[in-house]
N, C-alpha and C positions, 0 to 999 in steps of 0.2 A: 589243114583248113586253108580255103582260097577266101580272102575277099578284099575287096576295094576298099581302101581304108583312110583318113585324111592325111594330108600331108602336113609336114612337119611346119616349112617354110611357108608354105601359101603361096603365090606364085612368084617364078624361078625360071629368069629367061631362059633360050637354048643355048646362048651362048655360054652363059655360065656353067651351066651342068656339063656340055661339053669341056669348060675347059678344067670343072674339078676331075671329070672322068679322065680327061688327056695328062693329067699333072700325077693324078694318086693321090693330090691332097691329105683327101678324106672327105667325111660327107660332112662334117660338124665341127670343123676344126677345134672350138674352141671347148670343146666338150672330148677332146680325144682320149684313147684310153690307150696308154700306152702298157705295151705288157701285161695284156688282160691276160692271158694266158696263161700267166704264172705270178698275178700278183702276190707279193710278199707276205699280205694276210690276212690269203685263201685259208679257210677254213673246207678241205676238200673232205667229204664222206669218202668212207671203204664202199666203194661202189663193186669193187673187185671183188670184195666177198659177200657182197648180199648175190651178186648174179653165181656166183660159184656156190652156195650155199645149196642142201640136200633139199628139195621140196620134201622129201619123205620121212622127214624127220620127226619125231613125235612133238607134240603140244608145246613143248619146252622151247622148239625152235619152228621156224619159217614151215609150212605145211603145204601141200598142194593141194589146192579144193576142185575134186573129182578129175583126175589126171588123166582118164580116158577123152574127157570134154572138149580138153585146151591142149595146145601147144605147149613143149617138154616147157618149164621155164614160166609159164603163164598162168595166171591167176593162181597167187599163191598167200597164202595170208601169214603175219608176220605179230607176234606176239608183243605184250608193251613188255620196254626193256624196263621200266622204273613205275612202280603201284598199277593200280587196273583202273579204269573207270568205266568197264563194261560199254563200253563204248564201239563199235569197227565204223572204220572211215575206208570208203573205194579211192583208189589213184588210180586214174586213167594215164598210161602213157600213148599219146596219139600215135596213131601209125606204126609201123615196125615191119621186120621181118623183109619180103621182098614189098612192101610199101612204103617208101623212103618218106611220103608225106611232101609240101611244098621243099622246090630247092631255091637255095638263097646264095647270099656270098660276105664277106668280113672285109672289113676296109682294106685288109692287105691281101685282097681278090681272091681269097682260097672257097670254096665252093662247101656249101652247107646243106644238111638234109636236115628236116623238121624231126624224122624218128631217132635222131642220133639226140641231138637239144631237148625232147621231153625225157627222153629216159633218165636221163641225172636229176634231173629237177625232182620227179616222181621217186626215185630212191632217197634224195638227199632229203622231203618232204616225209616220205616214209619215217627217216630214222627220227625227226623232229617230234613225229606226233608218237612213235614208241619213245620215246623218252619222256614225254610228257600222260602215259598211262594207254595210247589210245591201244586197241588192236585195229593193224593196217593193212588190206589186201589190197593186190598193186594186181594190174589188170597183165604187166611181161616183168621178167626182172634182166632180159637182155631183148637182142638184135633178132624178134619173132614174131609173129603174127601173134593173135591169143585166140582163134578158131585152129582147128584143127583142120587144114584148107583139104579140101576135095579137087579130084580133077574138075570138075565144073569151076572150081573158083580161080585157076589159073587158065593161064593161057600166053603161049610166050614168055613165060618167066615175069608176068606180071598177075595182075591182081582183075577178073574181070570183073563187070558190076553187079553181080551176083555174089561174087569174092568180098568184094567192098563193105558189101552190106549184110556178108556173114561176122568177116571178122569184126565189125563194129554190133553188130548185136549180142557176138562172143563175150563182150563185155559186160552187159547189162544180164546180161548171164547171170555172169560169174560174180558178179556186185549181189543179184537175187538170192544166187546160193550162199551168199559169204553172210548173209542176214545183216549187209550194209546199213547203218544208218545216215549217212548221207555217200553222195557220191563227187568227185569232182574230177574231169575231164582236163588236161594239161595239153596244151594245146598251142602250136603259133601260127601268126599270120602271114600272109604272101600277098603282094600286089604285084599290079601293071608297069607302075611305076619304081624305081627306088627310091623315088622321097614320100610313098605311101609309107603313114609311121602311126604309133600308137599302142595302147592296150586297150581291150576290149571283151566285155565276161557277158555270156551269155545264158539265158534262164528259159524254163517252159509256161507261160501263162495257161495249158490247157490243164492241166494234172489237179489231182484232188488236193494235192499238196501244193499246190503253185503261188501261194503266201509264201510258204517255209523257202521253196525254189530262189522267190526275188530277193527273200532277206540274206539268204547264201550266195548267192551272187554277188548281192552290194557289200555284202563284208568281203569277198573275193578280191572285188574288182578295186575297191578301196585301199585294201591292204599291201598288197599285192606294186599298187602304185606308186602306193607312199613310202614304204622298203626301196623300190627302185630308184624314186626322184629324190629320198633322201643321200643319195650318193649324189646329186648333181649332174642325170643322164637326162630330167627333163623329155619325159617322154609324154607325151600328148593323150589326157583323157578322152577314149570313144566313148564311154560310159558304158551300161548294162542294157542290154535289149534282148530284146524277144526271138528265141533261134532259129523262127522261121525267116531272121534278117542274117542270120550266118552263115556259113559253109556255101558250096554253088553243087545243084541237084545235079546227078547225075545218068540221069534217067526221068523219063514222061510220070514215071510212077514215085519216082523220091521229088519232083518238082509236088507232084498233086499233093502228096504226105505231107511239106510245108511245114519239116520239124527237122530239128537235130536228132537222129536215130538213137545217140546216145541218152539223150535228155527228153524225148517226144513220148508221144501216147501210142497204144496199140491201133493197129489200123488192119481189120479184118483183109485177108488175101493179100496182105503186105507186110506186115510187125506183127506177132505175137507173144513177143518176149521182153515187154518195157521195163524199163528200172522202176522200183517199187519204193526209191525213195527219193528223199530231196536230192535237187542235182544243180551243178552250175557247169559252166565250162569255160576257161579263160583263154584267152589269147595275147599271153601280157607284151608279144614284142612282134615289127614286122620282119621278118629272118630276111628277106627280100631288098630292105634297107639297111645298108653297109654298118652305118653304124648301129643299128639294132640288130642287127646281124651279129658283129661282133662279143656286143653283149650278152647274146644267146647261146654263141659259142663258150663263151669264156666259165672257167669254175666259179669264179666271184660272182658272176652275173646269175647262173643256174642255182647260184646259193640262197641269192638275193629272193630270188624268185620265191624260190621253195621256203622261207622265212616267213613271206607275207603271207603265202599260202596257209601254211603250219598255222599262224599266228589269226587268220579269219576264221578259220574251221573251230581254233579254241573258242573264238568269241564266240561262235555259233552256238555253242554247249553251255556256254556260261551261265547262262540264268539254271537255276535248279529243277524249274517245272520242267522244260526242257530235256535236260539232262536226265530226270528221273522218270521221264515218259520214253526216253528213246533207249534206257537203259532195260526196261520191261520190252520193247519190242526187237531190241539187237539182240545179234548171237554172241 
């Protein structure tokens, strides 16, 4: 996801920014994180074996929902490890595959792709809510698209806009078929600038459901913030808005549409395959600024993330009317 987002500092002459760029400083010195990489106490998920795990394996374990559909690896739903609550939650991991997503960079300049930072977050968020009873279908469980791409969808070893707007309806799919009761898209941001910074979650005001959308969002974007700014990373609330203020259209026809494909309504001769339930979409860092960058790269950070995550989807469930209305309508 591309967008313009505020900056951290407010204004920041050229000379300075030059001279943090010319030094390495850092972008935030007094907020640095030394040894994200490997701090001492990550609590890092078996990443390595949910993506090696058989999608074909009976009810007991991780299952592929209709394999001919998706991409080997994609859309696969994942049993709760500890009691049921008839519950399935979607996890979108953004982008994948030959769609790297926005590129960014880490204070110590190493160069970052957006599909490589949702994918853990989306596993480590997976294992959270099968622990806590949910069943969880994840939209890839590695480095894949989740359409099934066509020559039409490539083109030079990239993704055309036809591609684009396959493999993101691939999603909404597979959220359809997995008889999701909610959905939520993981997701980061990118600016013009490197001192564009923040989180920012976004909802669909058009949908039948677009009450349940804003209250999933606000617990998203909430949660999600206060997990991260409880470490002292101070990352700046965009707040929750409406998706037709997100992503940048990519086409005369995804401008007119004036929705997030993942989270939007059907639009005759354009969309025919909408997600059927509530939906939010987060963007909790800018990968584009070094120091949010960094933190997107890092395990702890990806951990962070996927905690608040885990922990707003609970409260979403929490009331009982809730919970025993969506238990009748989930698979």
């Amino acid at each position: 996801m591309r967008r313009t987002g505020k900056t951290r500092w407010g204004l920041v002459s050229i000379v300075a920014i030059l001279a943090l760029a010319g030094t390495g400083a850092g972008w935030k010195a007094a907020a640095a994180l030394p040894d994200m990489r490997n701090p001492p106490d990550a609590k890092a998920p078996d990443h390595a074996a949910v993506a090696s795990a058989d999608p074909q394996v009976p009810s007991a374990g991780p299952m592929a929902i209709d394999p001919a559909a998706f991409s080997p690896g994609a859309c696969v739903a994942f049993p709760p490890t500890a009691g049921n609550r008839d519950l399935t939650v979607f996890l979108d991991a953004g982008h994948g595959g030959i769609d790297p997503g926005a590129v960014g960079t880490t204070e110590s300049g190493q160069t970052i792709y957006e599909a490589d930072e949702t994918l853990p977050v989306e596993l480590d968020a997976m294992a959270i809510l099968r622990s806590d009873g949910f069943r969880v279908v994840v939209s890839r469980t590695g480095a894949t698209s989740v359409a099934r791409l066509s020559s039409a969808d490539v083109s030079d070893g990239e993704l055309t806009i036809q591609g684009a707007h396959d493999d993101v309806a691939a999603r909404d799919v597979c959220a359809n078929l997995a008889g999701a009761n909610v959905l939520v898209g993981i997701y980061f941001d990118a600016g013009i600038s490197p001192y564009n910074a923040g989180s920012v979650t976004g909802y669909d005001g058009n949908r039948e459901f677009s009450a349940d959308n804003l209250e999933l969002a606000t617990l998203v974007q909430t949660d999600v913030l206060a997990a991260m700014n409880a470490q002292g990373w101070g990352i700046p609330d965009e707040g929750v808005l409406p998706d037709g203020d997100l992503g940048s259209a990519t086409s005369s026809a995804a401008e007119s549409y004036g929705h997030l494909l993942l989270l939007g309504p059907a639009e005759a001769g354009y969309f025919t395959t909408p997600s059927q339930m509530p939906g939010a979409l987060i963007e909790p860092l800018f990968i584009t600024d070094p120091f949010e960058g960094t933190i997107a790269e890092s395990t702890t950070g990806q951990h962070v993330i996927a905690t608040g995550l885990a922990q707003a989807i609970e409260q979403y469930f929490a009331g009982p009317a809730r919970g025993a209305a969506s238990a009748t309508s989930g698979a």
